[in-house]
Steps between C-alpha positions, in 0.01 A plus 500: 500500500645835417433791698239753393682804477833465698521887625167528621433733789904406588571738828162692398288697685365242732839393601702878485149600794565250708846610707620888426864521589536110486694318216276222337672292284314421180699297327625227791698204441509200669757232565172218476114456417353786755150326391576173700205582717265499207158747415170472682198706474188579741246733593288501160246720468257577215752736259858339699734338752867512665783399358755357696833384519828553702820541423792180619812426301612327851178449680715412865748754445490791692286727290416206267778602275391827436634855525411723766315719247184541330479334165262535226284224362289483224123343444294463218172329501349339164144336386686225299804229682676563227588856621426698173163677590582743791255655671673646797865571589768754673731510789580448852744484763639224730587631853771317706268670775248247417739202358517592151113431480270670239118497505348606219144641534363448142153674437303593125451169365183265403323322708538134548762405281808345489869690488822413452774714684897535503776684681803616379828660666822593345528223267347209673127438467287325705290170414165573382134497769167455397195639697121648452304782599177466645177490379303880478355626823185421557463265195336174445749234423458150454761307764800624645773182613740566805801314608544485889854406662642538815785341738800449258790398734799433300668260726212279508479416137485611132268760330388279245173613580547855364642322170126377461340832646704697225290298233145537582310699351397710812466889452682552872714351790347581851806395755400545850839478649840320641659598177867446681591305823699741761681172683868432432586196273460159617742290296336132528205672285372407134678857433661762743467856538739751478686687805367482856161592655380860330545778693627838321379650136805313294447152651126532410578590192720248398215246649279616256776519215498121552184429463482696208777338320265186529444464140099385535448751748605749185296318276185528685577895514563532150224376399220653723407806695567447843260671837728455843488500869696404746453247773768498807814329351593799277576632851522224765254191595177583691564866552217761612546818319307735743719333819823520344709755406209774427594727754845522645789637257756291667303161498740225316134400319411875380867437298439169364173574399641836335730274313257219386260744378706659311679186337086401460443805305825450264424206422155495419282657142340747763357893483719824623195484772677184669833673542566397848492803764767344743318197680140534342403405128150583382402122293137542516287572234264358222503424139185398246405301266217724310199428651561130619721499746692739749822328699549673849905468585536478845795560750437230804805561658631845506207657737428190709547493843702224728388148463294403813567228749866430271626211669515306100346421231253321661361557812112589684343846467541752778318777559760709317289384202199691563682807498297797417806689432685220298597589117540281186488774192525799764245758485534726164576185317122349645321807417627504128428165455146497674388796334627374155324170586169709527521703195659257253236396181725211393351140455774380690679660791822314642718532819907398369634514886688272658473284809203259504184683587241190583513372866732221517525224775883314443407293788222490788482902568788561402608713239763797343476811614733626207168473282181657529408256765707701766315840420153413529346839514658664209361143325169573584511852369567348163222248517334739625581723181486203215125390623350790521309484210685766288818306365441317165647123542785524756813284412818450711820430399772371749813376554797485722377125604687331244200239485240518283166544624136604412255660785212601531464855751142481635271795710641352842797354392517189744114425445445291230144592530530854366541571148786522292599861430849451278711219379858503580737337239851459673786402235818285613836648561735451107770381666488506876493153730666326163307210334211427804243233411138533405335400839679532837339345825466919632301536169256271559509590913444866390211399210319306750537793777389759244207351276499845336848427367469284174789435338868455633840402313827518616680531164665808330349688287218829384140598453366497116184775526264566243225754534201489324174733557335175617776310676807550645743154495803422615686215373775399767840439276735246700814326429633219678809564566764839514793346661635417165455692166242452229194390671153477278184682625153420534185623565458309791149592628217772370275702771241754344314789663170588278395839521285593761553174705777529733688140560737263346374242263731233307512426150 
């Protein structure tokens, strides 16, 4: 492929705005491929989306291998893979600030339809991303088909899994977190991470630089849009955002969150609105599908409060449970969700959050108070705020668990009398707990403890949505093993959610 117009918008405007007084250099070279991390994009919207990549001759070399300068880079975005009908194009600048990362906000273009996209910098050029805008505001479109992932710990086995993501035909990737894995390396593993346990902004980084060298992994972003969140190992296991770090300068968590967030926001296709302000990163918000459906990002971990009665992942509820004051999504994150909730006139209206939501017995009264279980009165606002009356087919979309599960959340949710309010589709971890088997003796404990719960597997893989106006389904993808390369996929098991009838129902 030759490049449309090699001087285009070199050092222009965009680039000679963006530091007065500071030399930029526009035409870099580099002693290796500074495109080793790959492309993604995310965010679509109806006329655009981000562009992203980052900048890493060296990925674990101090500064990746890069100068401590700003560089330009290049993008042009065409309606053809071929690369020869461009529609959009100009310049931008790579900050060592923020890692040599560039997100491109793209806006102008027609709605949902595919693009093709490409960076450039000196004389290197990057490999080429395909991804889609969304469908018109407010429009009536047939389906829309959603790829859910979550739980991708690179120690625990390959991401063969993203190799098959990368070629369905889905018009977006939802992942709801654990994108890295904070822990040092543990060397009797299928594969080992990199350095020690993450602490500062340049051992996160290179954390993520290995997982993004994970050629799959870069597959699955070039081929799709991407919508993220975090869960809590992009910072550390099982933290509470709102009890750690929030207020005190000097607090060793305010400065690895600082860090984390930061190396979150590098690394991800995400807005300027997510650029981290010290330890806080704004990840809620909402994108739609015309008129059928309207996917609610949530942030379960930043706002929440401490987990209750912590003595382990599974233990009796305490009265710390019934907390009035006790947070999940914090308080301006609740209001914008419950008042989007009410006003939304989508078929379809879905929750992407991430710790499991329905109540959950792991053994007689016991249960984990790291998911929604352990906050029951922010739970009840919810249910409170999905069965009202006014929100059009409530779906949930979970993960964290690394299990595969479907729920259904009823009116009361531990009274299987009351009606069913939403359905809760919970997708297994891509790589994390290694090959697992399809039934475990706590999956059947836990199915027989929870007759709302209908479907458990303890294999690796993602969710398969498809959207209709009358039906929502959601075929459970799930390979058999991860531990070694190469695995095949199948489509497992089928549940489907007809509109206007909340509940799981097999096909």
């Amino acid at each position: 492929m030759s490049w449309i117009r090699r001087d285009f918008l070199i050092g222009g405007a965009s680039a000679l705005a963006y530091m007065r007084g500071v030399r930029i250099n526009a035409a870099p070279r580099f002693p290796d491929n500074p495109f080793k991390l790959g492309v993604a994009s995310g965010e679509p919207t109806q006329d655009g989306f981000v562009l992203w990549t980052r900048l890493a001759p060296f990925p674990f070399d101090e500064m990746s291998g890069m100068p401590l300068e700003p560089v330009v880079v290049e993008w042009q975005v065409s309606s053809d893979e071929g690369m020869s009908k461009v529609v959009a194009k100009g310049s931008t600048i790579a900050d060592p600030t923020m890692g040599h990362s560039i997100h491109v906000e793209v806006s102008g273009l027609e709605p949902h339809r595919y693009y093709w996209y490409q960076f450039r910098t000196g004389s290197e050029i990057s490999p080429k991303g395909r991804t889609r805008t969304l469908p018109m505001a407010g429009g009536s479109i047939d389906a829309a088909r959603i790829g859910v992932v979550s739980c991708q710990k690179y120690e625990d086995g390959y991401f063969t899994g993203f190799r098959h993501l990368s070629r369905e035909d889905i018009d977006l990737v939802v992942h709801l977190g654990d994108y890295i894995y904070e822990k040092k390396g543990k060397f009797y593993k299928t594969r080992t991470h990199h350095g020690g346990t993450c602490y500062t902004l340049e051992e996160y980084r290179a954390r993520y630089a290995q997982y993004k060298m994970d050629a799959d992994l870069q597959a699955a972003h070039a081929a799709h849009p991407w919508a993220v969140s975090f869960d809590d190992h992009e910072v550390v296991n099982d933290y509470a955002g709102a009890d750690e770090g929030n207020s005190d300068p000097t607090d060793e968590m305010t400065y690895r969150r600082t860090a984390a967030y930061q190396a979150y926001y590098e690394n991800m296709p995400l807005r300027r609105s997510a650029i981290p302000n010290g330890p806080y990163i704004k990840l809620f918000r909402r994108l739609h599908f015309g008129n059928l459906l309207a996917i609610n990002i949530l942030d379960t971990r930043q706002y929440r409060s401490e987990q209750p009665c912590y003595a382990g992942k599974k233990v009796e509820r305490c009265d710390e449970v019934f907390d009035q004051k006790a947070a999940m999504l914090g308080k301006a994150q609740e209001k914008w969700l419950y008042d989007g909730l009410r006003s939304s006139s989508t078929r379809w209206n879905t929750l992407a959050q991430q710790v499991i939501v329905a109540p959950r017995q792991l053994s007689e009264n016991r249960y984990s108070m790291d998911k929604w279980d352990g906050y029951e009165i922010p739970r009840r606002r919810l249910i409170g705020a999905l069965g009202d009356g006014h929100v059009s087919n409530p779906i949930i979309l979970s993960g964290d668990n690394h299990r595969h599960w479907v729920a259904e959340l009823r009116s009361k949710p531990e009274d299987q009398e009351t009606p069913v309010i939403a359905t809760e589709y919970i997708g297994g971890s891509i790589a994390s707990r290694g090959d697992g088997s399809e039934m475990t003796n706590s999956g059947r404990r836990i199915l027989k403890l929870n007759p709302h719960f209908k479907y458990f597997c303890d294999q690796r893989g993602y969710l398969l949505c498809t959207i209709t106006p009358a039906q929502w389904r959601t075929d459970y993808r799930i390979m058999r093993y991860v531990e070694r390369p190469g695995a095949p996929i199948e489509t497992r098991i089928s549940f489907v959610t007809e509109n206007g009838r909340p509940g799981a129902i097999q096909v």
